[in-house]
C-alpha positions in Angstrom: -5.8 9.7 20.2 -8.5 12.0 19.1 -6.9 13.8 16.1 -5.2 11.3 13.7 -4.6 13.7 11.5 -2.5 15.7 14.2 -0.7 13.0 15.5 0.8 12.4 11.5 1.5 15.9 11.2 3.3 16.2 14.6 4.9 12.2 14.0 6.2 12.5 10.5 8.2 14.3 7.9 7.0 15.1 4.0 9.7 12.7 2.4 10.2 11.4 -1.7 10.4 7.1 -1.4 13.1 6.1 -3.2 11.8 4.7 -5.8 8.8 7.4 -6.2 10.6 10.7 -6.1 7.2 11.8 -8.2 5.2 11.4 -4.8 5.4 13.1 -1.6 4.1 11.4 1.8 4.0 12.1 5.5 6.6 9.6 6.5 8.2 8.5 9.7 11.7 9.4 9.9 14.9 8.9 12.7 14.1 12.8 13.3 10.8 11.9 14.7 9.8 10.0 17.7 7.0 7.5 16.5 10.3 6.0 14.9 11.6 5.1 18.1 8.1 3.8 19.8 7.8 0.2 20.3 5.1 -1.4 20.0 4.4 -1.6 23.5 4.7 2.3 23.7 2.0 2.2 20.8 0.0 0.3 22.9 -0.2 1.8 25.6 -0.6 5.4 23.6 -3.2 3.6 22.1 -2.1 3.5 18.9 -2.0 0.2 15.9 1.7 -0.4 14.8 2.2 2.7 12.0 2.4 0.9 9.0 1.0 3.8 7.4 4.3 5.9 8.6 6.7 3.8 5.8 6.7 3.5 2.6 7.1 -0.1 2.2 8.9 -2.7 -0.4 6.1 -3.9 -2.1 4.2 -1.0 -2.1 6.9 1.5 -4.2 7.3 -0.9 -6.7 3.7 -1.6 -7.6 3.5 2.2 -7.2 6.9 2.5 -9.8 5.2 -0.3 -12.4 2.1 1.7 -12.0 3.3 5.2 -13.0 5.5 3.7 -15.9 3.0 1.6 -17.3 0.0 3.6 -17.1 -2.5 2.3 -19.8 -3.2 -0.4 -16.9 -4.8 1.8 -15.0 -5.9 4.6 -17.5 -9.7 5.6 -17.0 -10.2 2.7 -14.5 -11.8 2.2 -11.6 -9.0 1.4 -8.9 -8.8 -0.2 -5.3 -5.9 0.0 -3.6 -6.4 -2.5 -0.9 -3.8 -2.4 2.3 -3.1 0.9 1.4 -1.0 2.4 4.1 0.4 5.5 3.1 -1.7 5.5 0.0 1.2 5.0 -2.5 0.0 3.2 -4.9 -3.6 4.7 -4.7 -1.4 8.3 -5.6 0.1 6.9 -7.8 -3.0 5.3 -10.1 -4.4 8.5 -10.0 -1.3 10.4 -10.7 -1.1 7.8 -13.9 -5.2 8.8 -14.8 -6.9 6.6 -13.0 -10.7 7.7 -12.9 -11.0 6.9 -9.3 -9.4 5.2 -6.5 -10.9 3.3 -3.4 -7.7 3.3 -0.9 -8.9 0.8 1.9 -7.0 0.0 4.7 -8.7 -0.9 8.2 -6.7 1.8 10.3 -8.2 4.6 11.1 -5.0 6.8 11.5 -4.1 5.5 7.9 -7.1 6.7 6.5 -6.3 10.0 8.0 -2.9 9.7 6.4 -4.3 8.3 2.9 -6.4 11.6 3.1 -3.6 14.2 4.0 -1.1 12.6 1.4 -3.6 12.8 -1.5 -4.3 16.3 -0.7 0.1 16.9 -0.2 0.3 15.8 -4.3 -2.9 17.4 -5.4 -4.9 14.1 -6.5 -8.5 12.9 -5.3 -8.5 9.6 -3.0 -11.5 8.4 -1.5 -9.8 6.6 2.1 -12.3 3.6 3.4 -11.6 1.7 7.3 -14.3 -0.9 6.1 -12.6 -4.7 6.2 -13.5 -5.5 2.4 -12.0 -9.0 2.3 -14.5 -11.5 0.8 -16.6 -8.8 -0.8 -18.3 -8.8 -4.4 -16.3 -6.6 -6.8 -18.2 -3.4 -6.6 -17.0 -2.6 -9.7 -13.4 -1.9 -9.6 -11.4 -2.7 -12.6 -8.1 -3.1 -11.3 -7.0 -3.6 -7.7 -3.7 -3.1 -6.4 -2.4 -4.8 -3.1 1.2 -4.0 -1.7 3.1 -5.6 0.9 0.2 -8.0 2.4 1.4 -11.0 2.8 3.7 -10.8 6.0 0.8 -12.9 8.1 -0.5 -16.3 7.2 -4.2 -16.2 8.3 -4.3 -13.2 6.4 -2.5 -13.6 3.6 -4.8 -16.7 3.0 -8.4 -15.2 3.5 -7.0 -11.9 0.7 -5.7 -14.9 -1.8 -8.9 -16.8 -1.8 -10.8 -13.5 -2.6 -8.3 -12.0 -4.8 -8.3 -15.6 -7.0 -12.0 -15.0 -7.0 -12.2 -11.2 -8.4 -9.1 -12.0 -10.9 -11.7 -14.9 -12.2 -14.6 -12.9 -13.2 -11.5 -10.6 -15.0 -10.7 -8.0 -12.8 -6.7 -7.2 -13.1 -5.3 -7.6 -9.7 -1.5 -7.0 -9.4 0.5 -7.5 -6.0 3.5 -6.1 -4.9 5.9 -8.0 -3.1 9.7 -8.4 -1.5 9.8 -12.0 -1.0 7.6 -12.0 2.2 6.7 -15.3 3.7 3.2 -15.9 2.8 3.2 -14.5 -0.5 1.4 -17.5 -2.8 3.8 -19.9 -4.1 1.8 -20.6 -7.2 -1.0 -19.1 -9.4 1.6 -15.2 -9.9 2.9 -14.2 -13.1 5.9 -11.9 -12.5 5.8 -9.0 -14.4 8.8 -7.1 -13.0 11.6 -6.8 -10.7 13.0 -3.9 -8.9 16.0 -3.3 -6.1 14.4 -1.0 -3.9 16.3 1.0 -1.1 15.4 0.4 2.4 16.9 0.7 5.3 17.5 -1.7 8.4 15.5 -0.4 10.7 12.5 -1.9 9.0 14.5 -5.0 7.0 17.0 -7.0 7.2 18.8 -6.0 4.3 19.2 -1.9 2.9 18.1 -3.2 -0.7 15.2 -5.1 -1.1 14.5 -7.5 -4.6 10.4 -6.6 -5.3 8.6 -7.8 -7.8 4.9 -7.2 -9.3 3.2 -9.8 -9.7 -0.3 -10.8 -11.8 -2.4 -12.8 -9.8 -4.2 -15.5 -12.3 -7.4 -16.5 -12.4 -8.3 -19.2 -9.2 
């Protein structure tokens, strides 16, 4: 696939999350058919599973907490690490962040970080570059949605996270409950009930909740 960025377009519909009606993103819908590719499909298309095609749990409510509590993010330098669809990196800068890193290792969502941004008029820089472990290059807050759904993973981005939150960067996480999300070491800082639908969960309302990681 030569053309991420026409692959979206062709893939996915301009839709509001539910939670976000403020934002506007190139999503995956039933009325297009990357909805109804499996991943063995994807494979063979040579495509990564679309995670950037859905606007996730975790990610709409840190987006939500962001854009009603702005002062956290208010002439800061942001990363939005995971970032998918680049929700929540929209939605820092929609709430004045003064710039926003959205990272996520995809290729295709970097292509859609970039054509989302430019759908709700804000300035994103997208990155592919695997920043796990790395030394704060000086991002004030960092905002991580919906990453702990694989153990090996979910481990390596706590051990950093713990790190950057101890030399006093804010890092918040947003998160539905998933299985490796850290059982200790969170403050919860709010709770939402965030429509879904069972095609991607098991349930069409999902309890999410923002949490404060604390110093390691």
């Amino acid at each position: 696939m030569n053309d991420p960025a026409r692959f979206i377009r062709a893939n996915t519909a301009l839709h509001e999350p539910p939670l976000i009606p403020e934002v506007r993103l190139h999503l995956a819908s039933e009325i297009v058919p990357i909805w109804q590719m499996t991943e063995e499909e994807l494979e063979k298309s040579g495509l990564p599973p679309p995670f950037w095609a859905f606007a996730w749990a975790g990610g709409q409510a840190l987006a939500r907490y962001i854009l009603d509590n702005s002062e956290i993010v208010r002439g800061a330098r942001v990363l939005d690490f995971g970032s998918g669809s680049g929700l929540i990196a929209i939605a820092a800068m929609k709430a004045g962040a003064a710039s926003v890193l959205a990272a996520d290792i995809d290729a295709f969502a970097a292509a859609a970080i970039a054509l989302n941004a430019e759908t709700n008029n804000v300035a994103v820089v997208a990155t592919t570059e695997d920043l796990v472990g790395v030394e704060n290059r000086g991002w004030d807050v960092i905002l991580v949605g919906d990453m702990c759904y694989e153990g090996p993973l979910a481990a390596r981005i706590e051990a950093w996270l713990r790190k950057l939150a101890g030399e006093g960067t804010t890092v918040l996480i947003g998160d539905p409950g998933r299985t490796y999300l850290p059982k200790s070491g969170l403050e919860k800082l709010v709770s939402y009930a965030v429509k879904t639908t069972r095609e991607l969960e098991d349930t069409d309302v999902r309890n999410t909740s923002v949490w404060r990681v604390l110093p390691g």
